[in-house]
C-alpha positions as CSV (number, residue, x, y, z in Angstrom):
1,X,0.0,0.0,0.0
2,X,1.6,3.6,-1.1
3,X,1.9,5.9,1.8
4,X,0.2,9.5,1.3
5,X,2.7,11.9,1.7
6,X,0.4,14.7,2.4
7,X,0.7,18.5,3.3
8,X,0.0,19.0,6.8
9,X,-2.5,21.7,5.6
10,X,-4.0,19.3,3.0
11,X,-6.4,16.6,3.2
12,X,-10.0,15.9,1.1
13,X,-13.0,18.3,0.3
14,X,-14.1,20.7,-2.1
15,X,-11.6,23.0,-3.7
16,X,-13.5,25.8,-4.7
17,X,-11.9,28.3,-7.4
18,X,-13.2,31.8,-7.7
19,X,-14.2,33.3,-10.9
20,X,-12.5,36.4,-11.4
21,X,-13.9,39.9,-10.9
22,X,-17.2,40.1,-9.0
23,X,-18.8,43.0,-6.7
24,X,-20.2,40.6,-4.6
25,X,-16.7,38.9,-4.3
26,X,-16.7,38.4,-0.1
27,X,-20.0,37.3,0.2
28,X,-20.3,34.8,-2.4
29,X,-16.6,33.3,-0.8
30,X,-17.8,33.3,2.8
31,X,-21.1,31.2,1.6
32,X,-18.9,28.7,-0.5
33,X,-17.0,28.4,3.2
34,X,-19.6,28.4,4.6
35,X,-20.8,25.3,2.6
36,X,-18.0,23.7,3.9
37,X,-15.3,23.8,0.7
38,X,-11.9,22.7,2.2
39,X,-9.7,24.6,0.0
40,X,-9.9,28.1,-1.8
41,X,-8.1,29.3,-5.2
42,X,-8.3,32.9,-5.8
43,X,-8.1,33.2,-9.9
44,X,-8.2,36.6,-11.2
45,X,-6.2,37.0,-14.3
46,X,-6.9,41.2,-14.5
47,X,-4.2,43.0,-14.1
48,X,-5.9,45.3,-11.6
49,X,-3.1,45.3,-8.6
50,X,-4.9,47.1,-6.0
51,X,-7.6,45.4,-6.4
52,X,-6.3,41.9,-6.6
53,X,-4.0,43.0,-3.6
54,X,-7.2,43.8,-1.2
55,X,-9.2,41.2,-2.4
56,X,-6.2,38.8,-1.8
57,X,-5.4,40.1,1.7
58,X,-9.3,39.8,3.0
59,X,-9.7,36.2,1.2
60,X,-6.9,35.3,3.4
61,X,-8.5,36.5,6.8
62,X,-12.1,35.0,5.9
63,X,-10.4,31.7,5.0
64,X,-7.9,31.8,8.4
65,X,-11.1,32.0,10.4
66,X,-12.7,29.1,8.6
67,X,-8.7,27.4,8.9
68,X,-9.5,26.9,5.1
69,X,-6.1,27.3,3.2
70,X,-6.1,30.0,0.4
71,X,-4.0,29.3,-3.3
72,X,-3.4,32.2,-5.1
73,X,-3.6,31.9,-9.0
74,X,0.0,31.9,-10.6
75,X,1.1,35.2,-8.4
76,X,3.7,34.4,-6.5
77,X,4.3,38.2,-4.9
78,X,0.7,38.3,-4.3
79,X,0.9,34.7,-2.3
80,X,3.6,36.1,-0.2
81,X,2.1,39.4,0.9
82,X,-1.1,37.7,1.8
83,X,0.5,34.4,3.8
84,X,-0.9,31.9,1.3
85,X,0.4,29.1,-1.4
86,X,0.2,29.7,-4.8
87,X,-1.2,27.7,-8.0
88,X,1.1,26.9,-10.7
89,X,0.8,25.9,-14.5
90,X,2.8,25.4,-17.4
91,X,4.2,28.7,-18.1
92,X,4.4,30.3,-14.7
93,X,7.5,30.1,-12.8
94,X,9.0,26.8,-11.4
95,X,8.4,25.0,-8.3
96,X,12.3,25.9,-6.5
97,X,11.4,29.9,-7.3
98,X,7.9,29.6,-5.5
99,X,9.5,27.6,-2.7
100,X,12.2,29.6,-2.3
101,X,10.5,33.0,-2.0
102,X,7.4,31.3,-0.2
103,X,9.5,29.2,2.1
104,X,8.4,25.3,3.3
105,X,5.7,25.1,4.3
106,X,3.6,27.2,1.8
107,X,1.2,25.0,-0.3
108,X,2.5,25.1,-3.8
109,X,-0.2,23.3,-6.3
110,X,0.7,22.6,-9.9
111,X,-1.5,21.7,-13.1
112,X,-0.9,18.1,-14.5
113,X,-3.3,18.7,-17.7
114,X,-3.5,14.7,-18.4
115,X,0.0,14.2,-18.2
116,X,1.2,11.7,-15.6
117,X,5.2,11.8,-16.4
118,X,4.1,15.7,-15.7
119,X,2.1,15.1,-12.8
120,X,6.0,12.7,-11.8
121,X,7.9,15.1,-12.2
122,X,6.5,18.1,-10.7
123,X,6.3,15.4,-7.8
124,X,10.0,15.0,-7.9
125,X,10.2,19.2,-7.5
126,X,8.7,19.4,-4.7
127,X,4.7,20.1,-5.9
128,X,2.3,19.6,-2.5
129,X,-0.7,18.7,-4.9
130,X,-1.0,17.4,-8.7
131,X,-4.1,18.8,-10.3
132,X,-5.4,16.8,-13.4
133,X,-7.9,17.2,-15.9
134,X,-10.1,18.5,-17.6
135,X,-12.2,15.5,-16.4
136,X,-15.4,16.7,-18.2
137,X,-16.0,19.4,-20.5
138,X,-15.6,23.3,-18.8
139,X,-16.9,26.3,-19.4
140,X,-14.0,28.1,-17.6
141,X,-11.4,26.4,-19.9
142,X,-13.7,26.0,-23.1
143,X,-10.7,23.9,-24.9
144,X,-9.0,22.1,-22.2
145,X,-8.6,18.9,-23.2
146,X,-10.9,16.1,-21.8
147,X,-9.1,13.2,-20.0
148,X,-9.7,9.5,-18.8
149,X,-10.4,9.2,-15.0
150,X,-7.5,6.8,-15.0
151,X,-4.9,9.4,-14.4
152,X,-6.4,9.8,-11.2
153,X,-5.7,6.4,-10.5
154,X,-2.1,6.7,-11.6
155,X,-1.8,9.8,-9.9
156,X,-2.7,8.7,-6.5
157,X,-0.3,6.4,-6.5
158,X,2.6,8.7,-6.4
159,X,1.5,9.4,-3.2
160,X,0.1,13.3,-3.5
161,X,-2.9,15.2,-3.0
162,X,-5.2,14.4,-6.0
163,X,-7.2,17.3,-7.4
164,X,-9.8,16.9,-9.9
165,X,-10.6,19.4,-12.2
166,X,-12.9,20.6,-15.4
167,X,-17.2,20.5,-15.5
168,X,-17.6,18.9,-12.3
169,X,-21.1,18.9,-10.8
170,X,-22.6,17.2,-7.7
171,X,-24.1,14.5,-10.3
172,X,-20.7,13.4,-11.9
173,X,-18.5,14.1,-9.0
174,X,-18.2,10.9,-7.2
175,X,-16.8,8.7,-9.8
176,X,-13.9,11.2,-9.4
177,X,-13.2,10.0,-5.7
178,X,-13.8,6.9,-6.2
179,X,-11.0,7.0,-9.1
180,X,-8.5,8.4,-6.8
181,X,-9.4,12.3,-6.5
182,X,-9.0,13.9,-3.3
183,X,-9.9,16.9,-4.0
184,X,-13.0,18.3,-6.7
185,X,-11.8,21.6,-7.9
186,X,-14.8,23.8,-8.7
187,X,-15.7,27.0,-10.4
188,X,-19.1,27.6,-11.6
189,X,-20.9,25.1,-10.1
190,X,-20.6,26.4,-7.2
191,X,-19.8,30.3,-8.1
192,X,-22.0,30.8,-10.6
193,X,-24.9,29.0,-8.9
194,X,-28.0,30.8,-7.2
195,X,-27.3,29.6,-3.8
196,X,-23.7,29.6,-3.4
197,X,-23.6,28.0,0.3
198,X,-26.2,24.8,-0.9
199,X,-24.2,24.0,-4.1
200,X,-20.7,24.2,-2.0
201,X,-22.7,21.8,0.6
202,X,-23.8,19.7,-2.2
203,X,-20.6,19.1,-3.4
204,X,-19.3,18.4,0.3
205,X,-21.4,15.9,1.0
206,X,-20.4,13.5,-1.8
207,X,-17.3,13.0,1.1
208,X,-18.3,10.8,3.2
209,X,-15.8,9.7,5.9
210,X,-14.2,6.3,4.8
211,X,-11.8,4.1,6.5
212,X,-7.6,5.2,5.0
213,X,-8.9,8.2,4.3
214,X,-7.3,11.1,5.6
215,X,-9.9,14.7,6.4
């Protein structure tokens, strides 16, 4: 049986992502927390710094008092002004400069596409989750490339955080655990939903507590 080698911060939930520029921003983040998501990712591409820096620095006070971790999107400045990890992909810096500037025991994520040599060797550089996907078609990422839930599989058995990601819903969610994911990255299922707090709750309840599995 593989040991998990898993981030102190890190365990299994919802992973919630937000959506970019919003005025109602805090209050649709507090009800995804208060849904009971287990991980945040802010993701604003703008290049709006004073914004993104406020936003940034009260996402990271909302999510302390839930003791929700927050990942900022590809910014690694931003993640060390506001004491959280950062999310990497393809063409944003390496793994040693975000650990070197962030320090151990920052939560560095990293996107695996479909690739599991990727998702091996970002391992090998020190990544604290592998994200993979997309596992169904998305609306955020139009053109992402769908994947087979088998790379979950092969991914947990390196012996990191799984995360899911891509057109996940309540409805097709759980195959994704039971392939291997521990975590189901979400943006506008649960964002761009009506009531933020019951879809964030919906999603939460498809983990059950099961014997092995670290919460």
């Amino acid at each position: 049986m593989t040991t998990l080698l898993r981030h102190p911060r890190l365990g299994q939930g919802v992973y919630a992502i937000t959506d970019g520029p919003r005025d109602d921003l805090f209050a649709a983040v507090e009800a995804a927390l208060a849904g009971g998501i287990r991980l945040l990712q802010y993701r604003d591409k703008t290049r709006d710094t004073e914004r993104r820096r406020a936003e940034a620095s009260e996402l990271a006070s909302m999510c302390a008092r839930y003791e929700v971790p927050l990942v900022i999107n590809d910014d690694v400045p931003l993640a060390l002004e506001v004491g959280g990890g950062v999310h990497l992909g393809r063409e944003d810096v390496s793994i040693a400069e975000a650990r070197a500037t962030l320090g151990p025991d920052a939560i560095i994520g990293v996107s695996c596409y479909g690739s599991i040599d990727r998702a091996r060797q970002l391992k090998a550089e020190g990544a604290d989750y592998l994200a993979l996907g997309a596992m169904y078609p998305s609306t955020t990422k139009p053109h992402a490339a769908v994947v087979s839930h088998d790379v979950l599989t092969q991914a947990k058995a390196l012996g990191l955080p799984v995360v899911a990601i891509g057109g996940i819903t309540p409805d097709n969610g759980r195959v994704l655990i039971d392939a291997g994911a521990d975590y189901l990255a979400v943006v506008s299922a649960i964002f761009a939903a009506v009531d933020i707090q019951t879809a964030a709750r919906q999603f939460a309840n498809l983990f059950d507590p099961r014997p092995g599995i670290l919460r």
